[in-house]
C-alpha positions in Angstrom: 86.0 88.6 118.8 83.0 90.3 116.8 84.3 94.0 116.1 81.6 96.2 115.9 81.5 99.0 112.9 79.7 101.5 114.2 82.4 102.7 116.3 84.7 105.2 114.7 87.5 104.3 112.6 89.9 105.7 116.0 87.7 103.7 118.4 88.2 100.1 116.2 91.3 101.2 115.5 92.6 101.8 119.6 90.2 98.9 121.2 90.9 96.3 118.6 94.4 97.1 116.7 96.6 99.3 118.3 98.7 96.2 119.6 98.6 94.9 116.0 100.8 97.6 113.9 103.8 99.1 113.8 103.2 102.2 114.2 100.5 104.7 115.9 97.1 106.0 114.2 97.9 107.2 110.8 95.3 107.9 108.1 96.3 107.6 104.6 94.7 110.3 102.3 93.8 107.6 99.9 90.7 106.0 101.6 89.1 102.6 101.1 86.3 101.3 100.3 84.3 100.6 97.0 82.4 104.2 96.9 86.0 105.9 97.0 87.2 103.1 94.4 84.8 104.3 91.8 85.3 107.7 92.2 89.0 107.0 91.8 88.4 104.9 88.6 85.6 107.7 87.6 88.2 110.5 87.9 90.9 109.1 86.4 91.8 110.3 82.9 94.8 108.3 81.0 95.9 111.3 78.6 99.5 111.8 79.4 100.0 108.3 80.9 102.8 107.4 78.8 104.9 110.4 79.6 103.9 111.5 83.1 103.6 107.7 85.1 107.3 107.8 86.1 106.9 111.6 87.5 108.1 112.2 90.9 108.0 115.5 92.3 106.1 118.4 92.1 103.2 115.7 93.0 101.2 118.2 90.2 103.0 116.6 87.8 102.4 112.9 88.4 100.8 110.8 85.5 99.9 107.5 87.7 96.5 106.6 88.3 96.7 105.4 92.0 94.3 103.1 91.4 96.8 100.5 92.7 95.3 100.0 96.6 91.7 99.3 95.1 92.8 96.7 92.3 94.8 95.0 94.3 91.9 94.0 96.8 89.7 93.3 93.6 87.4 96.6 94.8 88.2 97.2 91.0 89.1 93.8 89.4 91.4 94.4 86.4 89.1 93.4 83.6 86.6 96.5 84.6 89.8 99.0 84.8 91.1 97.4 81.3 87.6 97.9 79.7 86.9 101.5 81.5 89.7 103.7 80.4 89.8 105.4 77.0 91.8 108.3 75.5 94.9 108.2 73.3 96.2 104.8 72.0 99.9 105.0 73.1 99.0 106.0 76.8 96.0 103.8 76.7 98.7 100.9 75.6 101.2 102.2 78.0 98.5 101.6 81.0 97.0 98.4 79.6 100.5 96.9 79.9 100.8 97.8 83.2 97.7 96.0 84.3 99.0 93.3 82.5 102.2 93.1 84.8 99.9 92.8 87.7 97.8 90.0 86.1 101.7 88.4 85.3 102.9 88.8 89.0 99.4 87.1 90.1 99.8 84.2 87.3 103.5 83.9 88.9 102.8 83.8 92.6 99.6 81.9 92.2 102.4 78.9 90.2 105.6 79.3 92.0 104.0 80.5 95.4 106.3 80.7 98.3 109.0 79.9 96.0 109.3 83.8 95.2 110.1 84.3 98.4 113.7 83.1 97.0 115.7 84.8 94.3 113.8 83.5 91.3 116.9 83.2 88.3 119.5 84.7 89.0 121.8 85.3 92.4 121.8 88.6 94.3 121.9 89.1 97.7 118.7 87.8 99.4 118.7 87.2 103.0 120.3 89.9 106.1 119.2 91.5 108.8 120.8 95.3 107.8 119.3 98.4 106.7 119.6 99.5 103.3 118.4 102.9 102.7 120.4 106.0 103.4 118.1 108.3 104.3 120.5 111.3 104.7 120.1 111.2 101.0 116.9 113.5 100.4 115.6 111.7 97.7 116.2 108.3 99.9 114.5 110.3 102.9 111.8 111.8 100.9 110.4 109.0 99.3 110.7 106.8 102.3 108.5 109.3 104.6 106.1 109.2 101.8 105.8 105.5 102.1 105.2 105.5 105.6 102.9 108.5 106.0 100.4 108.1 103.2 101.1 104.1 102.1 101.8 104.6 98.1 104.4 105.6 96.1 104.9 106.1 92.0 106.4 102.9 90.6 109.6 105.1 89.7 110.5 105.6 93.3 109.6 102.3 94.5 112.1 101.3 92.3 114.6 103.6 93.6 114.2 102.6 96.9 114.8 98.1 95.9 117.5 99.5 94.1 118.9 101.7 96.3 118.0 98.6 99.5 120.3 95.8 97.3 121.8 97.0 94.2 124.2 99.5 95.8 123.7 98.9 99.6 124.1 95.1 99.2 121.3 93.9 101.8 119.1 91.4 101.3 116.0 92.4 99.3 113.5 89.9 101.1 113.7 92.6 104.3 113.2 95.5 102.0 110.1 94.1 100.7 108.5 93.3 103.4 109.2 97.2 104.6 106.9 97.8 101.8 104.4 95.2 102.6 103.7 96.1 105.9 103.3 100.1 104.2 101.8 99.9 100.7 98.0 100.1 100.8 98.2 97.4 97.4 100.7 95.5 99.4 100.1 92.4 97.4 102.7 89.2 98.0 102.7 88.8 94.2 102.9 92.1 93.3 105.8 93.1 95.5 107.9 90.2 95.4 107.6 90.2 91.4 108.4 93.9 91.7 111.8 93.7 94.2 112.8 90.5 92.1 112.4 92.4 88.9 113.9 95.2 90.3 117.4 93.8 91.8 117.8 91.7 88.7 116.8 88.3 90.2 114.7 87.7 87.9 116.2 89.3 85.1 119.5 89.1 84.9 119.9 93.0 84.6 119.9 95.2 87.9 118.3 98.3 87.9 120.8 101.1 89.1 119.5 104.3 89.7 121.5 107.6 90.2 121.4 111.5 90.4 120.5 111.6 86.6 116.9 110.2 86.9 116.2 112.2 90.5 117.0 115.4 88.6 114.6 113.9 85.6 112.1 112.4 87.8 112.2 114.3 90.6 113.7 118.2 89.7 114.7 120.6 92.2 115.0 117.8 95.2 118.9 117.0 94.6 119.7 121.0 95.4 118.1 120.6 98.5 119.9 117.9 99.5 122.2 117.9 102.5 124.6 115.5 100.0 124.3 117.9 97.1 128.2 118.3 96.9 128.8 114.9 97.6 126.5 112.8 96.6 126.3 108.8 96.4 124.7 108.2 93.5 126.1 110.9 91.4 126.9 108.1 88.6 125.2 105.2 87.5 126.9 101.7 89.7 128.7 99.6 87.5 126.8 96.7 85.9 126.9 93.5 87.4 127.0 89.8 86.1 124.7 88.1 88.1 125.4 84.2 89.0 122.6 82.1 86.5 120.7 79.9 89.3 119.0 76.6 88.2 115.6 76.5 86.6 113.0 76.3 89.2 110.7 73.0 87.7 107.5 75.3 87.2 109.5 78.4 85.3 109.2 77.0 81.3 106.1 74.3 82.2 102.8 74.4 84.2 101.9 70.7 84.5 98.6 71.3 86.2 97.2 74.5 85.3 94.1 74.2 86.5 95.2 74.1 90.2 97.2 77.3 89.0 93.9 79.1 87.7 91.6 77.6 90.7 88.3 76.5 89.4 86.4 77.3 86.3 82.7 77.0 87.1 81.3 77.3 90.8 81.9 74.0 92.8 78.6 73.2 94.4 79.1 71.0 98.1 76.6 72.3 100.5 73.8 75.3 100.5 75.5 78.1 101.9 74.4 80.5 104.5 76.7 83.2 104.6 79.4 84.5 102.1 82.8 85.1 103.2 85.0 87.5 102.0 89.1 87.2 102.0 91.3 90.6 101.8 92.3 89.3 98.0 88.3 90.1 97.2 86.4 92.7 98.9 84.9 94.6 96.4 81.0 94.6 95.2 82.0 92.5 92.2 83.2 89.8 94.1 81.5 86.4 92.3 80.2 85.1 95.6 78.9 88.1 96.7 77.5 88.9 93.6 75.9 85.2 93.4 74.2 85.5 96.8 72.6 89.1 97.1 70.6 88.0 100.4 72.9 86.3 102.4 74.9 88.0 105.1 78.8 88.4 104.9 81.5 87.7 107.5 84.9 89.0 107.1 87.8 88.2 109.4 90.6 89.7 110.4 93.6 87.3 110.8 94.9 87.8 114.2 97.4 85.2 114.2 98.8 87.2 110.6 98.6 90.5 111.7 100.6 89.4 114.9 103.5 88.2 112.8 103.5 90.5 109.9 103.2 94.0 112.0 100.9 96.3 109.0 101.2 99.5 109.4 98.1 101.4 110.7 97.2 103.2 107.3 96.5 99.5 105.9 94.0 98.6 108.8 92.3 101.9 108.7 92.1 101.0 104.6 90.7 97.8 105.5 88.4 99.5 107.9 87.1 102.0 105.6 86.1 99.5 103.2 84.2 97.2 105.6 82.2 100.0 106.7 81.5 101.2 103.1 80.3 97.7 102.5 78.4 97.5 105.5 76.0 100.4 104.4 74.6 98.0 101.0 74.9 94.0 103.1 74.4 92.7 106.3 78.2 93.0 107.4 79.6 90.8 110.8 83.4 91.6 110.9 85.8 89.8 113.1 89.3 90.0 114.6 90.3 86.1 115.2 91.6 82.7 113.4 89.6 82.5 110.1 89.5 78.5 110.3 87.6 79.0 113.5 85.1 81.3 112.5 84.9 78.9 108.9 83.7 76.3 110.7 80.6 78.0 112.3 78.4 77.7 108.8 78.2 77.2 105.6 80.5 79.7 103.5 80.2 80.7 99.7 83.4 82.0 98.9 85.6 83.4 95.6 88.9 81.4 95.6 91.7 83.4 95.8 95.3 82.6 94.0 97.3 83.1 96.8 99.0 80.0 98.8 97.0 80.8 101.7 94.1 80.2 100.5 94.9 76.3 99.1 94.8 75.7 103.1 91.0 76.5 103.5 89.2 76.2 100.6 88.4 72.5 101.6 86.3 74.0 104.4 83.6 76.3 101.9 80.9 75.1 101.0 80.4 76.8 97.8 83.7 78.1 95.7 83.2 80.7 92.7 86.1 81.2 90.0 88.5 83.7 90.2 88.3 87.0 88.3 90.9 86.6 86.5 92.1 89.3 83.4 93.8 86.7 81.3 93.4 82.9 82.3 96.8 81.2 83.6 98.6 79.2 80.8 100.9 76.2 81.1 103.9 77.9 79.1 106.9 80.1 80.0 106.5 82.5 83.1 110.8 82.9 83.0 109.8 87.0 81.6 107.1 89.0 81.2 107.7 89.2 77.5 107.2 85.3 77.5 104.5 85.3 79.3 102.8 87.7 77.6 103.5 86.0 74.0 101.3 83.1 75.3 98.1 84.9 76.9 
């Protein structure tokens, strides 16, 4: 089914989507598309990075960039954010690293793939069907309704929330995360998994267990207005935990084929291509293909047979939709709601390859691949840590 932009965002959203989501209309305040991505980037000044990132509440006092939502669909690819921000050196360093977690998570998923869906080194509880946040708690409440209203949250609380979820409610993180998947606007598989897993202390070792100290720190004034003031649950830290040591997964200390990891290095050439097709990893201006074929018109498609299983909220189709119709004003834009593989087989695609499991399903079926943007190249060593990885990039 061709869907047809011109329409308003409430129009697409009711005739095309409504049977999709989760939930009813909701707008997010941060809005899609590659116009509001540079303004985000533009505005964005890292002084105070270092200290502020982590702050909660007053929102005034928030150091994060929430540029998240537009580097995770490559509307600003990592390299460009890395080489665009300049100001002091420790919070400069301090927001460098933490675009070099998200390259990490993307080296990890794009090597272990569905495999993170499983506890990664070390045993905590994985798989249930409960409900792990208390959201009489006000911080628990607060942060939550945040998620679900405007799609984001400050890395600080995310945490909070995977550790309030497993490490002291004892459910099963995979059901937590995929809460915030169907939320986040930078709902990214490797991003979220690597963050839950890193979080619960599957794949470190070392849970994170937050309590009352770092909600008065983080988030000051919110614990007196808490119904559970006098009695609250995380008054002390939980006690730590010695987590079962799982066995190595095969691809955790060696890559053996690190070019399937890292996708290809020059454009592979099969037929001329007509059209160029964007995914949802790659939707910015500076996507290769795009950027290769100036003249050719673009076809995105929204996976029906997805969205039917994984249930998005509405703020992450109206994202989606908001970026499409930005786009749509510089190429020649068809968008459609259907089975990618069917519309793929109508022409001849250029496409960017995308290091995502999905994507090793179709890229047979393009005519014309282009490399991956990525901000480090994947290496064959050690992806057990961060730290490890990092030592070999």
């Amino acid at each position: 089914m061709r869907i047809n932009l011109d329409e308003s965002i409430e129009e697409l959203f009711e005739k095309h989507f409504s049977e999709l989501t989760l939930d009813e209309l909701t707008v997010s305040p941060i809005k899609g598309g590659q116009t509001a991505a540079d303004q985000a980037l533009n505005d964005f000044k890292v002084a105070g990075y270092a200290q502020n990132r982590s702050q909660v509440f007053p929102e005034s006092t928030r150091g994060a960039s929430v540029l998240s939502p537009y580097i995770r669909h490559n509307l600003l690819p990592l390299e460009r954010v890395w080489n665009s921000v300049g100001g002091p050196s420790k919070d400069v360093s301090k927001f460098q690293d933490e675009l070099l977690w998200q390259e990490y998570a993307r080296h990890l998923y794009a090597r272990l793939g569905k495999d993170l869906f499983e506890n990664f080194r070390f045993y905590v509880p994985w798989k249930s069907e409960g409900y792990g946040w208390r959201r009489e708690m006000l911080c628990v409440d607060t942060v939550v309704n945040e998620l679900e209203t405007k799609g984001w949250l400050v890395n600080q609380t995310r945490m909070w929330l995977a550790s309030e979820w497993t490490v002291l409610n004892g459910e099963g993180w995979l059901s937590g995360q995929e809460i915030f998947y169907q939320h986040l606007l930078d709902g990214s598989r490797a991003a979220n998994l690597a963050g839950w897993q890193w979080t619960v202390g599957s794949g470190t070792g070392r849970p994170y267990g937050y309590s009352r100290w770092q909600v008065n720190k983080r988030a000051p004034g919110l614990c007196s207005k808490c119904p559970l003031n006098k009695n609250c649950p995380i008054e002390d830290f939980p006690e730590e935990a010695q987590l079962e040591r799982l066995d190595k997964h095969p691809l955790t200390e060696h890559d053996p084929n690190p070019s399937l990891t890292q996708g290809p290095r020059d454009v592979v050439n099969r037929e001329k291509p007509e059209a160029v097709f964007l995914t949802i990893e790659s939707l910015g201006d500076a996507d290769p293909a795009l950027q290769a074929h100036p003249d050719l018109p673009v076809v995105f498609v929204f996976n029906k047979p997805a969205l039917e299983k994984l249930r998005l909220s509405s703020k992450r189709i109206v994202f989606y939709l908001e970026t499409l119709k930005d786009l749509a004003q510089r190429r020649d834009l068809e968008v459609f709601l259907d089975d990618p593989k069917e519309i793929i087989r109508t022409k001849n695609f250029a496409v960017t390859w995308a290091p995502v499991p999905s994507f090793q399903k179709i890229q047979a079926d393009f005519a014309e691949l282009h490399p991956w943007l990525w901000l480090r190249k994947p290496h064959s060593g050690s992806i057990r840590s961060f730290s490890a990885w990092r030592q070999k990039i």
